[in-house]
C-alpha positions as CSV (number, residue, x, y, z in Angstrom):
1,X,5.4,-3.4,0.4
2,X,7.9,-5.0,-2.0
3,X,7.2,-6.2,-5.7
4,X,5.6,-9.5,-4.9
5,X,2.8,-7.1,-2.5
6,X,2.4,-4.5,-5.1
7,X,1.6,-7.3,-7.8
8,X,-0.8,-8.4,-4.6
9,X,-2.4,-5.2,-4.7
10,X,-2.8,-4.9,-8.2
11,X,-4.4,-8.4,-8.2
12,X,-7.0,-7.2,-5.7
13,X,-7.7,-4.5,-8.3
14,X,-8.4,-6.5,-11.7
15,X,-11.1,-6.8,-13.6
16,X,-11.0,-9.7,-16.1
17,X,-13.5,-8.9,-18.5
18,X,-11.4,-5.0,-18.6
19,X,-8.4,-6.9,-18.9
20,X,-10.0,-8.7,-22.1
21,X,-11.3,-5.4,-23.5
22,X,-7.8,-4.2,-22.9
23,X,-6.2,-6.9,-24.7
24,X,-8.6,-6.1,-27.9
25,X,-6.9,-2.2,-27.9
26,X,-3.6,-4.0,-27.8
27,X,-3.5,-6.6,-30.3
28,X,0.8,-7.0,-30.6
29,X,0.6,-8.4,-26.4
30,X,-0.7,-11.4,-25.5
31,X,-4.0,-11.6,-23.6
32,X,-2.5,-13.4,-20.3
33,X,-0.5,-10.4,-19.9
34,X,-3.4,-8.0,-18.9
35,X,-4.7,-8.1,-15.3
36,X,-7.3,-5.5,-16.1
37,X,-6.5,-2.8,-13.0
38,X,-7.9,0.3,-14.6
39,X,-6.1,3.5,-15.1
40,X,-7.2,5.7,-11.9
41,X,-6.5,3.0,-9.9
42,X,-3.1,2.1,-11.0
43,X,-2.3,5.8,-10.9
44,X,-3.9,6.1,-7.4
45,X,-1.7,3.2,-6.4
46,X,1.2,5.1,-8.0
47,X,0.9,7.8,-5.6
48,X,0.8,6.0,-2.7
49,X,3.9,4.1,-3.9
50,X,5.9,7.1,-4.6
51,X,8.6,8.0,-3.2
52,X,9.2,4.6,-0.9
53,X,11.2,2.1,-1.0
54,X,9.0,-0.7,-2.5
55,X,9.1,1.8,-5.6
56,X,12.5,2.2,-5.8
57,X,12.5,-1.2,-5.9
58,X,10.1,-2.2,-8.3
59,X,11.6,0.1,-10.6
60,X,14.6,-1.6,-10.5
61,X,13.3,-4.6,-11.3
62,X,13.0,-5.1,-15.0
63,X,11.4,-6.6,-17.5
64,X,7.8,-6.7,-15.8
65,X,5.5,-9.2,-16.9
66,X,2.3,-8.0,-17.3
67,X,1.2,-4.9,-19.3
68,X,-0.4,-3.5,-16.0
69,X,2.7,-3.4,-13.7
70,X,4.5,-1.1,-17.2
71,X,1.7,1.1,-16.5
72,X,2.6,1.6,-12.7
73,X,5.5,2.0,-13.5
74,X,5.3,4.7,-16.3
75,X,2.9,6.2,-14.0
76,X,6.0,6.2,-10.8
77,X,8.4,7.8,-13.0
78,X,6.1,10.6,-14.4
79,X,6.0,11.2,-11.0
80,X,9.4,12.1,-10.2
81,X,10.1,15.9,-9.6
82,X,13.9,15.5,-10.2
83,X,14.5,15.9,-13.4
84,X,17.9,14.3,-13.7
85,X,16.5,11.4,-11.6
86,X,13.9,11.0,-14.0
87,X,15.6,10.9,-17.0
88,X,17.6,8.4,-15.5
89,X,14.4,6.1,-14.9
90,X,13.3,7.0,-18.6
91,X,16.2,5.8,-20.4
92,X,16.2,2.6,-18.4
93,X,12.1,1.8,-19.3
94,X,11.9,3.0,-22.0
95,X,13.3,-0.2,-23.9
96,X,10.5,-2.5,-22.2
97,X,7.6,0.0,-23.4
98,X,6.2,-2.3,-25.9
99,X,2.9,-1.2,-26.2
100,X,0.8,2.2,-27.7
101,X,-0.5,2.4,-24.7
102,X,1.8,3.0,-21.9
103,X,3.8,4.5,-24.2
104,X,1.6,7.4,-24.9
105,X,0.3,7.4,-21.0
106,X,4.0,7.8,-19.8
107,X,4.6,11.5,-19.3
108,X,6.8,13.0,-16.6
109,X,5.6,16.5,-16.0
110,X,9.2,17.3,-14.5
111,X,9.6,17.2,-18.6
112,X,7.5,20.2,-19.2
113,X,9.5,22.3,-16.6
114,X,13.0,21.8,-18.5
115,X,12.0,21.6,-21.9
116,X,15.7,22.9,-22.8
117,X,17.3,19.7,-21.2
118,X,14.8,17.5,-22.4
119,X,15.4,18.5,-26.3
120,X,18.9,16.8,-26.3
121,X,17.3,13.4,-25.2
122,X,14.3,13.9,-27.5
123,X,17.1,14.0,-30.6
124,X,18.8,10.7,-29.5
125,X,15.7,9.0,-28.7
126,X,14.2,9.6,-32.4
127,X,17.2,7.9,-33.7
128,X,16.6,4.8,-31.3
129,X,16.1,1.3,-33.1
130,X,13.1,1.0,-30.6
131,X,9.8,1.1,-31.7
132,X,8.3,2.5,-28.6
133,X,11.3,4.8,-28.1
134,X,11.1,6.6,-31.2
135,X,7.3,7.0,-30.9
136,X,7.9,8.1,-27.4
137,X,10.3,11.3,-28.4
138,X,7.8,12.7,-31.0
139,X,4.6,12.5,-28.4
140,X,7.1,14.4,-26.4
141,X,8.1,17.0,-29.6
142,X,4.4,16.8,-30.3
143,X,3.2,17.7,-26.2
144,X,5.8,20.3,-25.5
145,X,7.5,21.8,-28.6
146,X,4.4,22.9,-31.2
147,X,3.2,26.4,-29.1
148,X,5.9,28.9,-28.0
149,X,8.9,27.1,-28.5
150,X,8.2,25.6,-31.7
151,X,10.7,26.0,-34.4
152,X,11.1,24.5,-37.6
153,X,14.2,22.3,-37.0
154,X,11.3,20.3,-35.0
155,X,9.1,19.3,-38.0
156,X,11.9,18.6,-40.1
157,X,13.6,15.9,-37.8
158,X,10.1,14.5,-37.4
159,X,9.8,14.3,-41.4
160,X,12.6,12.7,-42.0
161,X,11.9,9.8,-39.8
162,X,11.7,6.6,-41.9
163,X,10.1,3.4,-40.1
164,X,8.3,0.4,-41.6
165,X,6.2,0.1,-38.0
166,X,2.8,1.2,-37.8
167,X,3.0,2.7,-34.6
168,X,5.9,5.2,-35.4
169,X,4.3,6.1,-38.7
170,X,0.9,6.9,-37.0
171,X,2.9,9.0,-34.8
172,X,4.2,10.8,-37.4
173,X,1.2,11.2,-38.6
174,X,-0.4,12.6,-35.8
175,X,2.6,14.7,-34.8
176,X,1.7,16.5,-38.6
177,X,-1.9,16.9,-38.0
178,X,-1.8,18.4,-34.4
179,X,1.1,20.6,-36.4
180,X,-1.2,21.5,-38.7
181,X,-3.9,22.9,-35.8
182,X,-1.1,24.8,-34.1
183,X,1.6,25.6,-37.2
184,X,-0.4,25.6,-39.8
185,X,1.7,28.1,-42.0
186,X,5.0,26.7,-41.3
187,X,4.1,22.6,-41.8
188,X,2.0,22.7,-45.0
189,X,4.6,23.1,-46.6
190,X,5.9,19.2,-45.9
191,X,2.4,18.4,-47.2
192,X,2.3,20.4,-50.5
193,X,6.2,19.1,-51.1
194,X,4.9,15.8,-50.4
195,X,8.0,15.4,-47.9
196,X,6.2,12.3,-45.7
197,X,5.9,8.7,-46.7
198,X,2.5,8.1,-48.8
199,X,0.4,6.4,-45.8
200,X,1.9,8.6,-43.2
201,X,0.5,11.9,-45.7
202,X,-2.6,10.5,-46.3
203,X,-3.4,9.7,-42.2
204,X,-2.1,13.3,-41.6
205,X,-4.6,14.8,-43.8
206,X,-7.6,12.5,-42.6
207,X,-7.2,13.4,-38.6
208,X,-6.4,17.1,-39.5
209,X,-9.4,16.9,-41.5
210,X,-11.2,15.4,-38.6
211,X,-10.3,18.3,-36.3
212,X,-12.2,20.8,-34.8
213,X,-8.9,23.1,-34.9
214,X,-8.7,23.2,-38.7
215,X,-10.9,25.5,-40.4
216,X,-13.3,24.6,-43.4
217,X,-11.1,26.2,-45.8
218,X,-8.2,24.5,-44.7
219,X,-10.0,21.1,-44.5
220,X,-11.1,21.8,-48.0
221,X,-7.7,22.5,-49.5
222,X,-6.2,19.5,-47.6
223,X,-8.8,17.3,-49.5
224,X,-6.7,18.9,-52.6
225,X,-3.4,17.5,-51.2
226,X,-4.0,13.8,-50.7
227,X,-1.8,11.2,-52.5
């Protein structure tokens, strides 16, 4: 199966009217650019693929075109067990991620088995002048770095992040609310020093708030804290 056959496949798997509702979710990519193949079968497809040569080659071949062929291929490289492979195939996507979307469904689980390697990467990444990128590295701080191997260094480097795109700064904001479910003790403080930007503070506090994880007295002193 080479590229032009894998596009075939996915064609046979669209839905246009998901492809529309799709494009609603995703508001910064053009509607042509969504086929509308749902998730479980582009990750089914994904398996199938993996390993063979027509992925090695699709994942060679960027940019993609449509939204739909980035998932399959975020979905290919999570897939890889080698870790020095896959970080390989991360740093090349990872500047054509240009959605919320694929960027938050790309996770390599090889990632969670070498968490020391992986925190190098995560510190470059954050610095990145890539939307997408940068968003990337603190879902990855955020999945793998707020239970036993938090540390504080973590929610300071996220803190002093500084980005006038929405999609970093809800990031942010989200990395500070799960914080606040896991680390509560530790990350208040960046709230009570009011160390984020005023939106990024403000959306912290309202998904915290709307967590099951945060208790009632918490919630209630968080109200206290908003800008």
């Amino acid at each position: 199966m080479q590229k032009n056959e894998i596009l075939t496949a996915m064609n046979r798997l669209r839905d246009a009217e998901y492809g529309i509702f799709q494009a609603k979710l995703i508001p910064n990519l053009p509607p042509e650019m969504f086929l509308g193949v749902r998730t479980p079968d582009l990750r089914q497809l994904a398996k199938a693929l993996a390993g063979t040569d027509a992925a090695a080659q699709f994942l060679q071949t960027l940019p993609h075109h449509y939204f739909d062929e980035n998932q399959l291929h975020a979905f290919l490289v999570s897939r890889q067990k080698d870790f020095d492979i896959c970080i390989a195939q991360t740093e090349a996507f990872l500047p054509y991620v240009d959605n919320w979307a694929t960027c938050d469904q790309f996770s390599p689980a090889v990632f969670g088995r070498q968490k020391d390697r992986l925190l190098p990467y995560l510190r470059k990444w954050m610095q990145s002048p890539e939307t997408y990128t940068v968003r990337f590295a603190v879902g990855m701080l955020m999945r793998y770095f707020l239970d036993d191997r938090f540390a504080p260094e973590y929610p300071e480097a996220v803190a002093q992040l500084r980005s006038e795109e929405y999609y970093i700064n809800m990031e942010i904001a989200w990395y500070f609310a799960t914080a606040l479910a896991k680390q509560y003790d530790a990350v208040l403080p960046y709230l009570e020093q009011n160390r984020l930007e005023t939106w990024t503070h403000n959306k912290a506090i309202q998904k915290s708030i709307e967590s099951r994880r945060i208790t009632d007295e918490q919630k209630a002193y968080l109200r206290t804290l908003k800008r």
